[in-house]
C-alpha positions as CSV (number, residue, x, y, z in Angstrom):
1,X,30.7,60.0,110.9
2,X,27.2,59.5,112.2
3,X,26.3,56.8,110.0
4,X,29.5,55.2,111.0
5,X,28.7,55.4,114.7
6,X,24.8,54.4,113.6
7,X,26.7,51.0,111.9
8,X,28.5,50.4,114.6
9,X,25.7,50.4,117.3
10,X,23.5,48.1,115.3
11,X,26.3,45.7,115.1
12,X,26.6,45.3,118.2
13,X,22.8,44.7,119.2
14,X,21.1,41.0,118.9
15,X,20.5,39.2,115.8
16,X,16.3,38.5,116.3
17,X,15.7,37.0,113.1
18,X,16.9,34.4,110.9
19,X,18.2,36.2,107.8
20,X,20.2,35.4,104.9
21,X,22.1,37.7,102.7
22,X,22.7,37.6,99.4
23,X,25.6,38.9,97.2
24,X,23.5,41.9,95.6
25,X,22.5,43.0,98.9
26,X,19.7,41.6,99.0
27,X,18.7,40.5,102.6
28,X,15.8,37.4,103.2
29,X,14.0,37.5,106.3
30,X,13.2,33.8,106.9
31,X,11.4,31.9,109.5
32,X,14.3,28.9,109.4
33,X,17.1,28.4,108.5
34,X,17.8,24.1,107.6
35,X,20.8,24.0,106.3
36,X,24.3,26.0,104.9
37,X,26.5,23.8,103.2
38,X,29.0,24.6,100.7
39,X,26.8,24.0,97.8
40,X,23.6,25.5,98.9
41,X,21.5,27.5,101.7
42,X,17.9,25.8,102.2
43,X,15.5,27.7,104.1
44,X,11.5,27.8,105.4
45,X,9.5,30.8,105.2
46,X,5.7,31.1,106.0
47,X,4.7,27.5,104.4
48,X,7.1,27.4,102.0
49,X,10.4,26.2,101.7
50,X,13.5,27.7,99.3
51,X,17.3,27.0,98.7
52,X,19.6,29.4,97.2
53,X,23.0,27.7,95.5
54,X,25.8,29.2,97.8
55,X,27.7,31.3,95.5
56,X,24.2,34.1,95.8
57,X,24.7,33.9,99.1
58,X,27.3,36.8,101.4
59,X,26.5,36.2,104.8
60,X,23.9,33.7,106.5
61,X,22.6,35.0,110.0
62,X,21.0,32.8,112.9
63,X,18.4,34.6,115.5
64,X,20.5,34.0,118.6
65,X,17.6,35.4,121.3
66,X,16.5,32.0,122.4
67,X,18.1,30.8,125.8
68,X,19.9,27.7,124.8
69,X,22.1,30.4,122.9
70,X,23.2,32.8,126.0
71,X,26.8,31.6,126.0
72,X,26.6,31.8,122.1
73,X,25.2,35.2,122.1
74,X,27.5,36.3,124.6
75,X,30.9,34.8,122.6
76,X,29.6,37.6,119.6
77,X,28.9,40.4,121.7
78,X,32.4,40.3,123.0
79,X,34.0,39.9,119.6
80,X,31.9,42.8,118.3
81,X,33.6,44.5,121.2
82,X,37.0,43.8,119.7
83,X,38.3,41.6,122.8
84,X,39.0,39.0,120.5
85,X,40.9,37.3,123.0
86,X,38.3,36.8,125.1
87,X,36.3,36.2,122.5
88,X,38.5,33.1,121.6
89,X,37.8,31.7,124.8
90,X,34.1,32.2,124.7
91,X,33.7,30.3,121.7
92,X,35.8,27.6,122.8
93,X,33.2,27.6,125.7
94,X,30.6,27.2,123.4
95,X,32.3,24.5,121.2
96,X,32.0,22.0,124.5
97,X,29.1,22.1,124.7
98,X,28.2,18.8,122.9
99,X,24.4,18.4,123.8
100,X,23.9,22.0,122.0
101,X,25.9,21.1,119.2
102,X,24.1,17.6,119.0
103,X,20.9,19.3,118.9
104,X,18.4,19.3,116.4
105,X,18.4,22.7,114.6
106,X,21.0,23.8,116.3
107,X,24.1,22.0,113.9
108,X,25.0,25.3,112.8
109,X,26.6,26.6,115.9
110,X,29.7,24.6,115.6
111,X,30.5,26.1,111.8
112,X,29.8,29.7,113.1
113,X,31.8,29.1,116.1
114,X,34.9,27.9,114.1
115,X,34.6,29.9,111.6
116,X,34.3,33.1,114.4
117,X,37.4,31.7,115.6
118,X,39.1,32.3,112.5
119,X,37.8,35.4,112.2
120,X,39.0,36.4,115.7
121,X,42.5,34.9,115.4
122,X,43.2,36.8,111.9
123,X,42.1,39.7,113.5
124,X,45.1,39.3,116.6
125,X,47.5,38.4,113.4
126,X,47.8,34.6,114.7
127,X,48.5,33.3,111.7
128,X,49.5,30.0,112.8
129,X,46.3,29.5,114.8
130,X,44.4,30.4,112.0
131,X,45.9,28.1,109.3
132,X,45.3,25.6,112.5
133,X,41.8,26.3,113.1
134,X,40.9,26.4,109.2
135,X,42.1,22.6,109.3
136,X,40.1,22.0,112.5
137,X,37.0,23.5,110.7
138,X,37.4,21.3,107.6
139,X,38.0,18.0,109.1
140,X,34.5,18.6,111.6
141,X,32.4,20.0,109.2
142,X,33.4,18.4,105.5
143,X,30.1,20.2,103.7
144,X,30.7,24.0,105.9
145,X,29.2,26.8,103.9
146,X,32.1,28.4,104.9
147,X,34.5,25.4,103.4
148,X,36.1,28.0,100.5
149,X,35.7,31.6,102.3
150,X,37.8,29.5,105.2
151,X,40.6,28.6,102.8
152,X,40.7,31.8,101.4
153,X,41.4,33.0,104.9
154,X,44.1,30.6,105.1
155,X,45.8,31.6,102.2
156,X,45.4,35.6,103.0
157,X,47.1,34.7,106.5
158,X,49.8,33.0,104.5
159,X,50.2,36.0,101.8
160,X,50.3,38.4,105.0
161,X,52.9,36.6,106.9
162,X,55.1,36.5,103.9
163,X,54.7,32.9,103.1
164,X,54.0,33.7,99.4
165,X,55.2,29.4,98.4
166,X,52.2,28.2,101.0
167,X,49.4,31.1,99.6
168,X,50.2,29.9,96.2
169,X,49.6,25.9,97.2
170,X,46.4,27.1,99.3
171,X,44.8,28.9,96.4
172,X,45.8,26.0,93.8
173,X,44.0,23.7,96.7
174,X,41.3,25.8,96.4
175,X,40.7,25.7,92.3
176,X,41.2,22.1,92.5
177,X,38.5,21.6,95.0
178,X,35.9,23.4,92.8
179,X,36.7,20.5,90.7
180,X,36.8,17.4,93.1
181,X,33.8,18.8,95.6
182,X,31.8,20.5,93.6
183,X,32.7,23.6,95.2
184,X,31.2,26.8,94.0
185,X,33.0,28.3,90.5
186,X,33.3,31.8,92.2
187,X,35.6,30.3,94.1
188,X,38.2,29.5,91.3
189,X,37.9,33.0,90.0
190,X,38.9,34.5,93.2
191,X,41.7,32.3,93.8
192,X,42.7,33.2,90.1
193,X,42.7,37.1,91.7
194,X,44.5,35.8,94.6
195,X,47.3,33.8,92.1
196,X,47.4,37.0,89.8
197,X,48.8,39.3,92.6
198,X,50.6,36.2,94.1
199,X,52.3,36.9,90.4
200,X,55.7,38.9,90.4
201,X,56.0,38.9,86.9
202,X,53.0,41.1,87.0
203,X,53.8,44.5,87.6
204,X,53.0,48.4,86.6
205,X,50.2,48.8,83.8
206,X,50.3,45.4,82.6
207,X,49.3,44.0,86.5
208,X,46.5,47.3,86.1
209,X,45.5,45.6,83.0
210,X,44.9,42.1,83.8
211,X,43.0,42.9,86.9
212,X,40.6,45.2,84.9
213,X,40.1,42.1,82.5
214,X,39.6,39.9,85.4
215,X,36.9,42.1,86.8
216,X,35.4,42.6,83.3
217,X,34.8,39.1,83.3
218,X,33.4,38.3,86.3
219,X,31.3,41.3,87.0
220,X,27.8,40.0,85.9
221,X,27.8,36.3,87.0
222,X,30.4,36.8,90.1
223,X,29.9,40.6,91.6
224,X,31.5,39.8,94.9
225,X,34.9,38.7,92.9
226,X,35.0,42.4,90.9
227,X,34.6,44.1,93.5
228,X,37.6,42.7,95.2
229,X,39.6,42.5,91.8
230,X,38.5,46.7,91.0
231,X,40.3,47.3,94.6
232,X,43.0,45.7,93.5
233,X,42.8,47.7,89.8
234,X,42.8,51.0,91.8
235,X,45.4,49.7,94.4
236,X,47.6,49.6,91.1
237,X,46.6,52.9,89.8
238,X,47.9,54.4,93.4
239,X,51.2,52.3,92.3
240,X,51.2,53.8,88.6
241,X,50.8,57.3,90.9
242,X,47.4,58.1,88.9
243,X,46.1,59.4,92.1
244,X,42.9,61.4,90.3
245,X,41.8,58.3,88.8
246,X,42.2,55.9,91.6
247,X,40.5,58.2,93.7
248,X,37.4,58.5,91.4
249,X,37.7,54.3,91.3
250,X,37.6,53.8,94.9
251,X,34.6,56.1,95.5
252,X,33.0,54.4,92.9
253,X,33.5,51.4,94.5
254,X,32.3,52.7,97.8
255,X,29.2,53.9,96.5
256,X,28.3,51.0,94.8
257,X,28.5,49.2,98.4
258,X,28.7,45.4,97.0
259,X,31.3,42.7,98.5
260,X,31.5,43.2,101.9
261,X,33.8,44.4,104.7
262,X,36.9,43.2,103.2
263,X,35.6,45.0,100.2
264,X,34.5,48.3,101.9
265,X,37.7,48.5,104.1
266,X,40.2,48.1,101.0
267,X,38.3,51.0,99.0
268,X,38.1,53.1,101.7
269,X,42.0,52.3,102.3
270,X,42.8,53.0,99.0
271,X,40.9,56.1,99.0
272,X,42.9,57.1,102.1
273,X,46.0,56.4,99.8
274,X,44.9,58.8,97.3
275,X,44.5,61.9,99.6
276,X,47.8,60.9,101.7
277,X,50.0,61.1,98.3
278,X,48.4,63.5,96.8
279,X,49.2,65.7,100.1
280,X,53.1,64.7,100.1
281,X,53.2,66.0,96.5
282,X,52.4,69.7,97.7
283,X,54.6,71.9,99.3
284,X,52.6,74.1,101.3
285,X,51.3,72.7,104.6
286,X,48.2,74.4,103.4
287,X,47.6,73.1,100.7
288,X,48.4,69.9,102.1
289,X,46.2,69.8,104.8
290,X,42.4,69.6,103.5
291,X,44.2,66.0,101.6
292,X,45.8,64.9,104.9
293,X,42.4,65.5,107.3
294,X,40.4,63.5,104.2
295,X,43.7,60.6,104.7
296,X,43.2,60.7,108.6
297,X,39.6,59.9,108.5
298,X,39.6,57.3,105.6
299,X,43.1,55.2,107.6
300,X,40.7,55.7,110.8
301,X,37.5,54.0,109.6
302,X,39.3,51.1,108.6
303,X,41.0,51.0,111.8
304,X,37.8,51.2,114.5
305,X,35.2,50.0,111.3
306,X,36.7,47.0,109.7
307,X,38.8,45.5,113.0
308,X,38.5,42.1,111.2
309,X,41.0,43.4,107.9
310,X,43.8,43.0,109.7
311,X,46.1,43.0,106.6
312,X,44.8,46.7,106.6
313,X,44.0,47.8,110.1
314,X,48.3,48.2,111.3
315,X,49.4,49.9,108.5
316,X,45.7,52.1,108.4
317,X,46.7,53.0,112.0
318,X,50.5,53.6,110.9
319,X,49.6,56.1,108.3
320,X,46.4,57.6,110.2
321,X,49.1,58.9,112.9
322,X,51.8,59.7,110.0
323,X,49.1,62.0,108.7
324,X,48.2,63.7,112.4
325,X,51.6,64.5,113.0
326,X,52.1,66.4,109.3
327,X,48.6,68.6,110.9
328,X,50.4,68.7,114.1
329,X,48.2,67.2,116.2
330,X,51.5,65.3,118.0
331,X,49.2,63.9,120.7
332,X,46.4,62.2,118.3
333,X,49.8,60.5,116.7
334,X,50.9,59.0,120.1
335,X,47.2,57.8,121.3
336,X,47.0,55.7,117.9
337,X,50.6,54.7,118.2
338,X,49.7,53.1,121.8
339,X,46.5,51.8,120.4
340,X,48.4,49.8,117.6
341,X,51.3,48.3,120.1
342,X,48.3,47.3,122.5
343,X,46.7,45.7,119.3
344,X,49.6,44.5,117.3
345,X,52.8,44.8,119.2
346,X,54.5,42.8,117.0
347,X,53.2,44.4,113.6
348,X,56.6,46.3,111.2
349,X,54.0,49.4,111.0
350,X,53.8,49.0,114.9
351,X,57.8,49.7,114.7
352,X,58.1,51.8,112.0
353,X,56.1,54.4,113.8
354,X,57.1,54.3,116.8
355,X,60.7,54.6,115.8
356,X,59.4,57.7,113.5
357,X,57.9,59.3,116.7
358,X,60.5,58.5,119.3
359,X,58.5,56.6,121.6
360,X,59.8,53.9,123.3
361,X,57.8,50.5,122.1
């Protein structure tokens, strides 16, 4: 837990220095950042110049102490504060500013405001404003390094609201792209992973079994698109009830720390799966309860750790306080029932439980 509160606290302090980070965790301190398109990252540092192709590259990070960036600055520190309302609004601040945006070396800051937009907006559930905001984003910055992680945004949002028809067109987009722009080919494996569980004809083992070949294959020369797909391999050994195994997976996957938050948050999910079912299959309370405390604190990091996952974060929530009642502790239940109708009051989990606890929503 102290290295989760640590992580948290750094998040939320400045960024000083320009950095770039790669996909094997790698981070580059670098004096400049010049540009961040969809094909590549170029960069000074000391009296050299360097470029890294944009598939290497996770996350690029701008030093935002400088002045000209207080309203900037400010939009991120209250989206690392989770008012991603407000936060909303604060970039939207920031994106009329036209003399910033206009100004040399400082192009960036209408990509990174979009694309925080995004993130903010998936984060409330507005799926509409995000599908919006992604067209925004592509039609003012054509070459965006975030061009493809945008898209798959899109198509997530579409997946989450049930719109299975429009994921399936964004992702076939998406492949087609890395054809007619050049985009990177990482891109068309992990809308091949996003097709493949788009798939209903996929199911059980065989589903198990084609994810484990996809990750096979793209584990050496795309890390970042394993990673996602072995979440997905042990999210179907939870369905196949191996719970031992998938277990074993997700801590694996956990350990090995590579693909980012969305990446982090489904393992640790997963893992939180694992402990939950293997606690319903007991009888005795406790015996139950060492699996259910585990359950509670895995559903509870991704709920106050990975805000951003919101396909995850409701139904995290749902069966955090599922799990707290079972312990008996009725009143951490209700505090994360109100947390999640103050966050998602119009989520099914948000319903489901309160329905299950007899609260009035």
């Amino acid at each position: 837990m102290l290295s989760l509160l640590a992580t948290t606290l750094l998040a939320l302090l400045p960024q000083t220095q320009n950095e770039i980070v790669l996909v094997d965790g790698t981070t580059l301190q670098v004096d400049k950042i010049m540009t961040e398109t969809f094909k590549e990252v170029t960069y000074k540092r000391g009296g050299s110049e360097g470029r890294r192709p944009s598939e290497e590259v996770l996350e690029v990070r701008h030093a935002i102490g400088k002045s000209v960036l207080e309203d900037y600055a400010y939009a991120i520190e209250v989206m690392q504060s989770g008012q991603f309302g407000n936060a909303i609004s604060a970039f939207r601040e920031v994106l009329k500013d036209e003399k910033l945006l206009e100004r040399s070396g400082y192009e960036w800051v209408r990509q990174h405001s979009l694309f925080r937009e995004i993130r903010c907006m998936n984060s409330l559930a507005d799926f509409a404003g995000v599908s919006a905001t992604v067209d925004q984003l592509l039609s003012e910055v054509p070459d965006t390094f975030f061009y493809a992680p945008a898209l798959m945004m899109k198509a997530q949002t579409k997946m989450d609201s049930g719109d299975k028809s429009g994921a399936e067109k964004v992702f076939k987009r998406l492949q087609e792209e890395v054809v007619s722009k050049g985009l990177p080919q990482r891109w068309n494996r992990e809308a091949e992973l996003g097709l493949m569980l788009l798939n209903s004809k996929l199911k059980g083992a065989e589903l198990e079994r084609a994810l484990q070949g996809l990750a096979e294959r793209n584990a050496e020369q795309f890390p970042t698109v394993a990673a996602r797909a072995r979440v997905e391999v042990g999210n179907a050994m939870v369905a196949n009830k191996d719970y031992t195994g998938a277990r074993l997976f997700f801590k694996s996957i956990i350990e090995a720390g590579q693909g980012g938050d969305s990446v982090m948050a489904g393992a640790i999910s997963g893992k939180g799966d694992c402990s939950y079912r293997q606690a319903l299959s007991m009888d005795a309370l406790a015996d139950q309860k060492p699996y259910l405390e585990e359950a509670i604190l895995d559903f509870l990091t991704v709920a106050s750790v990975y805000r951003e996952e919101v396909r995850l974060v409701p139904r995290a929530m749902y069966f955090a306080a599922d799990a707290l009642t079972r312990v008996g502790d009725s009143s951490g239940a209700r505090a994360v029932a109100l947390r999640i109708k103050q966050l998602f009051p119009d989520s099914s989990w948000k319903s489901r439980l309160f329905t299950e606890l007899h609260l009035q929503g």
